[in-house]
N, C-alpha and C positions, 0 to 999 in steps of 0.2 A: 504494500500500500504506500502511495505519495505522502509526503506528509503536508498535515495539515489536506488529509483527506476524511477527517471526523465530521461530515456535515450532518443535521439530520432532521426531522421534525420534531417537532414538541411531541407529538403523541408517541412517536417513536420513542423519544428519548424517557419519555414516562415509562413507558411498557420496560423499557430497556430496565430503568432501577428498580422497579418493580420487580422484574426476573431477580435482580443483584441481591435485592435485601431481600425475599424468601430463601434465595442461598444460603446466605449468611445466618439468616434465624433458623435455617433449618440444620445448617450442617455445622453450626458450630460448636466447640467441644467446653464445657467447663469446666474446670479448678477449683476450689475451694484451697484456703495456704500456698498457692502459688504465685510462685518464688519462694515466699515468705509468709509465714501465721499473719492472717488477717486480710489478703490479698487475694483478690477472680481474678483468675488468669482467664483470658478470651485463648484459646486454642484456635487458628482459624485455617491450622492444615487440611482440614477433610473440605474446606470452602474450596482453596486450592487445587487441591489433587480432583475435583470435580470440574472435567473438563466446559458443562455449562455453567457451574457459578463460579469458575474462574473467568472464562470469557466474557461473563455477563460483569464484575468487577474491570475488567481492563475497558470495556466496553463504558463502561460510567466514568473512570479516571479519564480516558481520553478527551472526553467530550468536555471534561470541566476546563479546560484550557488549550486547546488547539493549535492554538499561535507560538508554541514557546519553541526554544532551541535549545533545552538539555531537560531530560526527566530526574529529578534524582531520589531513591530509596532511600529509608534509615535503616541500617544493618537491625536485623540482616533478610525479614520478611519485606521488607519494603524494595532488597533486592527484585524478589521475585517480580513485583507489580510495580520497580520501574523497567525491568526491561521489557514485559509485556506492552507496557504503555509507548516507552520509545519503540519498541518493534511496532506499533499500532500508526504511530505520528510520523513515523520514518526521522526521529530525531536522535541524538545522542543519549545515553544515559550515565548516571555517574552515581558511584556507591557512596552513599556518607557511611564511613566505619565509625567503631565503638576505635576508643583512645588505643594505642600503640598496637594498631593492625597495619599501618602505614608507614613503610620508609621516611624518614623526614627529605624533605623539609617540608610541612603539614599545618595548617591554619587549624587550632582545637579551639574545643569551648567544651565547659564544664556544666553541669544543670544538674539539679535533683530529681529522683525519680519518686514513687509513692512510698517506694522503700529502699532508698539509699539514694545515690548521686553516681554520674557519670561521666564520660567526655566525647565528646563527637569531632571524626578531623575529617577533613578532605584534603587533597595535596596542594601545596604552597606554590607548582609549579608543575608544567607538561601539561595543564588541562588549561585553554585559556578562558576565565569564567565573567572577567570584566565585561559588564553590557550586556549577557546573555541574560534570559526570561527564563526561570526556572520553574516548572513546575513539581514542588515538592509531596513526597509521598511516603505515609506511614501504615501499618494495621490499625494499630489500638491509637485513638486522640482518648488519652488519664488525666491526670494533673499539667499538661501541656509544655511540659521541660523539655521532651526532647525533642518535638516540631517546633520549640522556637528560639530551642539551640541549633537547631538546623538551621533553619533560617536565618539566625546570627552570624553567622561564617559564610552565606553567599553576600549576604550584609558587607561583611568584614573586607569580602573581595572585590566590589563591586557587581555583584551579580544581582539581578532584583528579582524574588521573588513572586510572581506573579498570583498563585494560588498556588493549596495547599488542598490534599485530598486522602481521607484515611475511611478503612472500611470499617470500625466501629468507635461512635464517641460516645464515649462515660459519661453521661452529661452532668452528673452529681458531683462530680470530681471538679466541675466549672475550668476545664483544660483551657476552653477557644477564648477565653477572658485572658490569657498569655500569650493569646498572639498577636500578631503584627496587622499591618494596612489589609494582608493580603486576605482574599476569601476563604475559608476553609467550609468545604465538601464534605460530609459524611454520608454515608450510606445507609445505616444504622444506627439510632440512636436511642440509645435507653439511659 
């Protein structure tokens, strides 16, 4: 597919999230103490490994920002659904890793999570990120530390953020209250 070949009608794209979010309510797995006593873990590998409610997910990321020039995931589920999405937009994709996954020289940020703290890098150099439109991409939007630690570091580079799109928000947790100018997408939201 060309990119920035995501066109489509309203009703389409209705039916489309529709299909997304039954996937997602239907296949995904719950935790109770995961990670950590006192934490739901969203499990959303069987959402994945399901050939239509993974397509019906890249299928909804793509549409929410069409125009952009790099997709990029948070390590490491967000892997999977940026390259689906740049494979969808015919654009680039770029991994945000978890702190020293990356050779330096590496732009980091630090953030909390609901149960502890972390760091997110992208490389400092070889990718050129100044000016590009990024469409950023998560699973789980929780307490909102690390889509807008992500964000901070295309920030930091010149890169702007354009939207941001995750397949489940917590919405109890008040995550999207941490984010930035950009819109933030969910799929799901409980």
């Amino acid at each position: 597919m060309s990119k920035h070949a995501v066109v489509e009608s309203g009703e389409h794209a209705g039916a489309r999230a529709e299909q997304a979010a039954k996937a997602v309510e239907r296949l995904t797995r719950w935790h109770d103490d995961f990670p950590t006593p006192g934490v739901r873990f969203a499990d959303l590998t069987p959402v994945f490994a399901d050939a239509d409610g993974f397509r019906a997910v890249i299928d909804c990321f793509a549409a929410v920002a069409p125009d952009i020039d790099i997709v990029a995931g948070v390590d490491a589920r967000g892997f999977l659904l940026g390259a689906g999405v740049a494979a969808t937009l015919g654009t680039g994709v770029l991994a945000i890793r978890k702190g020293g996954k990356l050779p330096p020289p590496v732009v980091s940020r630090e953030y909390k999570l609901e149960y502890g703290s972390a760091a997110l890098e992208i490389p400092a150099n070889g990718v050129e990120l100044e000016g590009k439109r990024i469409l950023l991409l998560d699973d789980v939007l929780a307490t909102g530390g690390t889509l807008a630690a992500a964000a901070g570091l295309f920030a930091e580079v010149g890169a702007v953020v354009v939207a941001a799109a995750v397949v489940l928000e917590l919405e109890f947790l008040e995550g999207r209250k941490h984010q930035g100018d950009y819109p933030v997408e969910s799929i799901v939201k409980l």
